[in-house]
C-alpha positions in Angstrom: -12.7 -21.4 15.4 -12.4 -20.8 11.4 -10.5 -18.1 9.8 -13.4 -15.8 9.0 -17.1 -15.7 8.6 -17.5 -13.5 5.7 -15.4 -13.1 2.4 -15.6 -9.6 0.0 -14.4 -8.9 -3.3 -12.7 -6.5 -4.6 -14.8 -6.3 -8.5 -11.9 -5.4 -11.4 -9.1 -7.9 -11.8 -10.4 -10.1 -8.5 -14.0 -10.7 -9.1 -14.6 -9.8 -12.5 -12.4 -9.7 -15.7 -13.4 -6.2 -17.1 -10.3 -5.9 -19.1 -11.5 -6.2 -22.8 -13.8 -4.0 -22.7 -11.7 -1.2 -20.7 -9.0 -1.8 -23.6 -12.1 -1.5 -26.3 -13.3 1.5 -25.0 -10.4 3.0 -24.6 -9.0 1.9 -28.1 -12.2 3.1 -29.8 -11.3 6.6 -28.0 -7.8 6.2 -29.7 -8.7 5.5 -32.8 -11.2 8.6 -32.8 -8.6 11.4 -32.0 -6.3 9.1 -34.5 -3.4 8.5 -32.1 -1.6 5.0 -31.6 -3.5 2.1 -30.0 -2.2 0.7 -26.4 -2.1 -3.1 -26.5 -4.0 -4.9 -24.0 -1.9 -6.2 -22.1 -0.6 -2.3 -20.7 -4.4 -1.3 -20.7 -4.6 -5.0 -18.6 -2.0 -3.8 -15.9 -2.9 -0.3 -15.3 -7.0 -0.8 -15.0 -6.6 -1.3 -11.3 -5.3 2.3 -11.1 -8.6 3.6 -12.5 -10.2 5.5 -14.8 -8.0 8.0 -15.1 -5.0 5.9 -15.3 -6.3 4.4 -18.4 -6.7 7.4 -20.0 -3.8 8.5 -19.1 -1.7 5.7 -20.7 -3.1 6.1 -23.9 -2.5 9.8 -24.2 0.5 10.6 -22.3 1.4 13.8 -23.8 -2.5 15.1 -22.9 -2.5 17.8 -20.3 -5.1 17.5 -17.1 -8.1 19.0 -18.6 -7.6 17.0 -21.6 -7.3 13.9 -19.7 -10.7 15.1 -17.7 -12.5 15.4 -21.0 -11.3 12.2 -22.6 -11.8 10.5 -19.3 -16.0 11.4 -19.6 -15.7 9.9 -23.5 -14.0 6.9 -22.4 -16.2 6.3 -19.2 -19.2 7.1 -21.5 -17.7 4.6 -24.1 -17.4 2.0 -21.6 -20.5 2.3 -20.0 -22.2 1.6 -23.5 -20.3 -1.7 -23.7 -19.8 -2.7 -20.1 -20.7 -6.5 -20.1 -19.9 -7.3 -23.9 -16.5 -9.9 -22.8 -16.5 -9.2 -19.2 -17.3 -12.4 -16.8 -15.9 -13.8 -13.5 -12.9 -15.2 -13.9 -13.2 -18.7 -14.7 -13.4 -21.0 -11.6 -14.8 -18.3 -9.6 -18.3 -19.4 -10.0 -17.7 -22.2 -7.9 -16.4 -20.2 -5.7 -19.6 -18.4 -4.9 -21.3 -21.7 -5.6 -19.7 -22.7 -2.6 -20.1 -19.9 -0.2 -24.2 -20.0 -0.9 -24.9 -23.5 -0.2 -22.5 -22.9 2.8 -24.5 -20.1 3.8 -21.5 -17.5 4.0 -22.1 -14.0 3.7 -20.2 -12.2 0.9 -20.2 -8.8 -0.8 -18.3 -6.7 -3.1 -16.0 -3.8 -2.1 -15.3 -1.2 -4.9 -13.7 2.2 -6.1 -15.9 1.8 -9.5 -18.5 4.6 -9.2 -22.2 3.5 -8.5 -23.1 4.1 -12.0 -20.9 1.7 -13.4 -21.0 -1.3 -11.0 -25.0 -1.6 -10.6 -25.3 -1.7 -14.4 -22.6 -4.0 -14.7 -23.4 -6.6 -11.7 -26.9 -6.1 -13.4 -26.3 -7.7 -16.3 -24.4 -10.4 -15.4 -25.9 -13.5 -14.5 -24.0 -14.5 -11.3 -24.2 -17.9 -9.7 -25.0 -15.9 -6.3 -25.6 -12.5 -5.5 -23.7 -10.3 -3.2 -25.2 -9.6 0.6 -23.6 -6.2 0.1 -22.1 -3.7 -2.7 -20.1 -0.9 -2.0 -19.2 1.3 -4.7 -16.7 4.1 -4.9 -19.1 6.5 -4.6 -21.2 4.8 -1.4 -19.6 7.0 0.9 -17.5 9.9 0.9 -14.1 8.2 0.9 -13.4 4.9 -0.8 -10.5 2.4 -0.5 -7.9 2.3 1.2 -9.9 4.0 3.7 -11.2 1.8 6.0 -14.7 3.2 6.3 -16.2 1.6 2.9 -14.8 -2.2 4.1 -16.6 -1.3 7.7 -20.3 -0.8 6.1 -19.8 -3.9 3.8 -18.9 -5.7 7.2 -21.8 -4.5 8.7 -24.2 -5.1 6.0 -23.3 -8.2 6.0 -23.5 -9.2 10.0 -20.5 -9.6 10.6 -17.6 -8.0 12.8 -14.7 -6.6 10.7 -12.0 -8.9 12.6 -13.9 -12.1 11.1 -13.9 -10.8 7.4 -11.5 -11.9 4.6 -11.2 -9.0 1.8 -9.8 -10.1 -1.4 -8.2 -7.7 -3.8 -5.4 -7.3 -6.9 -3.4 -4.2 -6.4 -1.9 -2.5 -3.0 -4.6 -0.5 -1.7 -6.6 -3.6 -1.7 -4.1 -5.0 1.0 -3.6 -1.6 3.0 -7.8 -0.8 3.1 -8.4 -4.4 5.3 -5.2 -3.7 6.9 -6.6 -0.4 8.1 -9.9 -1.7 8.8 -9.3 -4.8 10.8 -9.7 -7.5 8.4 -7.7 -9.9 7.0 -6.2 -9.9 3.3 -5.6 -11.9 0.2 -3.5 -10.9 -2.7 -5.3 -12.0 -5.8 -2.4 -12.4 -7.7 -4.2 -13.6 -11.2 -5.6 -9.9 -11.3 -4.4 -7.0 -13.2 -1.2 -6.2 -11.2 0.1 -3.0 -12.1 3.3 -3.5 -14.1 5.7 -2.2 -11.3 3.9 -4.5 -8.5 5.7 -6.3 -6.4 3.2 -9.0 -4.1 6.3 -10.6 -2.5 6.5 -7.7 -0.4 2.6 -6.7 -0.1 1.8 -7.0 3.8 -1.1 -10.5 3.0 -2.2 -12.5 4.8 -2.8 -15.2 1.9 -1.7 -15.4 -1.6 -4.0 -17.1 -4.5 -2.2 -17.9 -7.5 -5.6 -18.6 -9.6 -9.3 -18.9 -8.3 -9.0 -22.9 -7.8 -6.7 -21.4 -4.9 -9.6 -19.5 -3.5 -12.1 -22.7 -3.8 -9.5 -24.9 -2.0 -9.3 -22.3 0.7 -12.9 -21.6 0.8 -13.7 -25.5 0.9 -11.3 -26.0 4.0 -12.4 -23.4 5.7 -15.9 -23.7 5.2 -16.4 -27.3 4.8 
């Protein structure tokens, strides 16, 4: 028997490399309140946090409902610009090259809101398209909760015990955990700055996509 029947994304720092335009969105916010700008690679590390995060690192002296209102601008900001320099991450389209012509199912699992990921994944031109897309917003509790991985398994036909989940940060190795499934650490993502994969609980480890295509090939060859 193979290693699973199914393999899901997570989108930001796994799927998709969104990071220059998170950093321009959130430098154009900077440089209209006039404060310093946050070099990309700290905007690179924290975007796997969220949202909030991001905003947060660029003002860190901005109280809560400060950080709420420049979180709408710099949401708004992005959403303007949302596909200008993001793509897969090279070598990734052969990846789902490879799981089409093999027939695999395989889907996206998100905590991007809705509004942000069906405008995004619709204006990329993807090799293959996803079976299933959950967004942040799907349901009423997103990852690591297990119940956003579950649907994605179930839209796509298969049990939860024969899917592979793929993410870069923590709570993309605790939400398959907790839902059954086994886990990969895509450690070419946006690690936060204090991660530390050595000790994250996965059951594989890809260094670059080209690890994810070998695996992919053997598994499904």
């Amino acid at each position: 028997m193979r290693e699973f029947d199914c393999v899901l994304f997570d989108l930001d720092g796994t799927l998709l490399d969104t990071s220059y335009d998170f950093a321009w969105a959130l430098n154009t916010l900077q440089k209209q309140e006039s404060v310093p700008l946050t070099p990309y690679w700290r905007i690179r590390q924290t975007i796997s946090s969220g949202g909030r995060a991001v905003v947060k690192l660029g003002f860190p002296d901005a109280d809560d409902a400060t950080i709420e209102a420049l979180r709408e601008r710099f949401l708004a900001l992005y959403h303007e610009n949302i596909s200008v320099h993001t793509d897969l991450f090279p070598g990734l389209e052969k990846v789902l090259t490879h799981l089409q012509e093999k027939a695999v199912p395989w889907g996206i699992v998100t905590n991007k809101p809705a509004w942000l990921t069906d405008k995004l994944l619709g204006e990329l031109d993807l090799p293959a398209q996803p079976q299933t897309v959950v967004s942040g917003d799907t349901l009423a509790v997103r990852k690591p909760h297990p119940e956003p991985m579950w649907l994605a398994a179930e839209q796509c036909g298969v049990a939860p015990e024969r899917c592979l989940y793929i993410g870069d940060h923590p709570r993309d190795i605790e939400a398959p955990r907790n839902a059954g499934m086994q886990s990969a650490a895509a450690l070419y993502g946006f690690l936060p700055l204090d991660a530390e994969p050595d000790s994250w609980p996965a059951d594989y480890r890809y260094h670059a996509p080209a690890d994810i295509l070998h695996h992919m090939q053997k598994v499904f060859p």
